[in-house]
VEXKE-380258 format. One record per atom (N, C-alpha, C): residue number from 1; atom name; x, y, z. Coordinates in pm, 1 decimal, always signed. Atoms other than C-alpha are relative to their C-alpha. Layout:
! VEXKE-380258
 pos site        x        y        z
 NUM   CA        X        Y        Z
...
//
This chain:
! VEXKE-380258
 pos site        x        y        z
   1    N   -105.9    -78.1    +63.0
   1   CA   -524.9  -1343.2  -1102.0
   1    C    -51.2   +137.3    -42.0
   2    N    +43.0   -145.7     -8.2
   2   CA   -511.7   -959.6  -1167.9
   2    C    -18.4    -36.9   -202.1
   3    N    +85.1    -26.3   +128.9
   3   CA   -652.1   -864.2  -1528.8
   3    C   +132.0    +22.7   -122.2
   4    N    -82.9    +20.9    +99.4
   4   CA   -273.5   -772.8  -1650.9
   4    C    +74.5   -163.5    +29.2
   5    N    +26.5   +172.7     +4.2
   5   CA   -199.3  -1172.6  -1534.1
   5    C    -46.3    -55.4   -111.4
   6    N    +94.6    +65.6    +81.0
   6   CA   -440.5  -1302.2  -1776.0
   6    C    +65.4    +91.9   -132.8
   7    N    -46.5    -32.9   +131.0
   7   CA   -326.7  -1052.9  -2048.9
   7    C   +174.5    -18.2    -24.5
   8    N   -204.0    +29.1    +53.0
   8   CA    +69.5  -1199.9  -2016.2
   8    C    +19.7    -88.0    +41.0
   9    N    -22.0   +104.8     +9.2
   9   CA    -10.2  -1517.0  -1975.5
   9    C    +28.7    -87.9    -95.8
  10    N   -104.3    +56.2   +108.9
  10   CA   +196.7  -1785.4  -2140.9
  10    C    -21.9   -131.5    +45.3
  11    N    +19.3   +129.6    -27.0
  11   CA   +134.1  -2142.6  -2135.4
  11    C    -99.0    -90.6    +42.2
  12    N    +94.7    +15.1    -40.5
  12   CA   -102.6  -2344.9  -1974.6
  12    C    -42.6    +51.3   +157.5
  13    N    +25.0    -23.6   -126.9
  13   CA   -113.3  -2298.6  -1618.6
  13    C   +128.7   +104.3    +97.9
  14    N    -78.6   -104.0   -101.3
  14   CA    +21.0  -1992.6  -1412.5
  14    C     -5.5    -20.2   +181.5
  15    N     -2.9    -11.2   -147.9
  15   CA   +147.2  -1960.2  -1053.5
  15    C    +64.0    +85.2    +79.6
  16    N     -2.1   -131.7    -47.1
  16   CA   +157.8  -1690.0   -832.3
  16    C    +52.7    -48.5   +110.1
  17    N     -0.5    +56.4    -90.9
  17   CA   +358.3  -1746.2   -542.0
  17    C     +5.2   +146.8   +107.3
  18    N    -50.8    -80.0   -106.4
  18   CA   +313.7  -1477.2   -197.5
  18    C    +89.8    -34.5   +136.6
  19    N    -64.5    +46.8   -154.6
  19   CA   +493.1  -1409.9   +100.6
  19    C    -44.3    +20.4    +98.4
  20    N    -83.2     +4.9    +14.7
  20   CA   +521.3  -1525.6   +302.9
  20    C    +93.9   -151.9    -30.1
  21    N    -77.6   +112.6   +109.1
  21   CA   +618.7  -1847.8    +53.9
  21    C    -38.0   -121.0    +77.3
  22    N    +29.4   +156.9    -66.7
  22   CA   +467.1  -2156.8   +285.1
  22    C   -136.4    -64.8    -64.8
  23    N    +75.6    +83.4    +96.4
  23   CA   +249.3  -2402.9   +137.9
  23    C   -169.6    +94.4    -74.6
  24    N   +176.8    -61.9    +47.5
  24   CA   -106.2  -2206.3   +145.6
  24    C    +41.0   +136.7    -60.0
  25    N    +12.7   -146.5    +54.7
  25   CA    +75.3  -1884.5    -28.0
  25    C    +23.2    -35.4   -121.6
  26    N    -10.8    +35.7   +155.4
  26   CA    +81.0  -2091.7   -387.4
  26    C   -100.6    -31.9    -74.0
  27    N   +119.9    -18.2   +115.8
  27   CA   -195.6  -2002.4   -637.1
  27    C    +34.5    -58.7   -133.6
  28    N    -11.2    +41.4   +125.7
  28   CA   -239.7  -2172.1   -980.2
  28    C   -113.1    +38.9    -54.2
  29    N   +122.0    -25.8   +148.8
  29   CA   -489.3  -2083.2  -1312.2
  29    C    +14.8     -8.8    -91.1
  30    N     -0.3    +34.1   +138.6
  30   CA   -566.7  -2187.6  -1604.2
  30    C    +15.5   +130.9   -111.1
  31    N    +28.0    -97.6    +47.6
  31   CA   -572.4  -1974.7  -1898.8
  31    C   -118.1    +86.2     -8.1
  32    N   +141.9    -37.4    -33.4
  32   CA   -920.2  -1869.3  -1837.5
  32    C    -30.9    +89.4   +127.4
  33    N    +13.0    -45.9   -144.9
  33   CA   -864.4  -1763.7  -1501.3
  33    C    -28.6    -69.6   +132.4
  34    N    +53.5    +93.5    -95.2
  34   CA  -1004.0  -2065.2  -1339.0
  34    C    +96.0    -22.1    +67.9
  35    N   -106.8    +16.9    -84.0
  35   CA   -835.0  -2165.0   -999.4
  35    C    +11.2   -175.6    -25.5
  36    N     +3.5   +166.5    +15.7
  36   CA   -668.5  -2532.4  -1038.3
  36    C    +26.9    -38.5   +104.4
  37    N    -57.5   +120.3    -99.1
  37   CA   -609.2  -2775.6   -730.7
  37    C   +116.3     +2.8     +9.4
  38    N   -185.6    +25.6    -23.1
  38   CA   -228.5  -2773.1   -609.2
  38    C    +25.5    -56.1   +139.6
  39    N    -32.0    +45.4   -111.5
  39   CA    -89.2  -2991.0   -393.0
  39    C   +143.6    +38.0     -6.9
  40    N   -179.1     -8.9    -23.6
  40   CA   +291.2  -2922.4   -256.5
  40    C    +30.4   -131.6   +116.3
  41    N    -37.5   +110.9    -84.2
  41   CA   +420.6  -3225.4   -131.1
  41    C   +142.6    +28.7    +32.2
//
């Protein structure tokens, strides 16, 4: 995540989705920045 990401983050876990929107363009992170595991079933 970009640096203003992390400073307007809200909750526990953020997700970034690109396009163009199919399974491998969905990012998740913790509040920390760390990347978490996502599966889309």
């Amino acid at each position: 995540p970009s640096v203003t990401d992390l400073h307007n983050f809200f909750g526990l876990v953020s997700i970034i989705v690109k396009s163009p929107y199919g399974d491998n363009d969905i990012f998740a992170w913790d509040s920390n920045g760390n990347p978490l595991s996502l599966s889309v079933v």
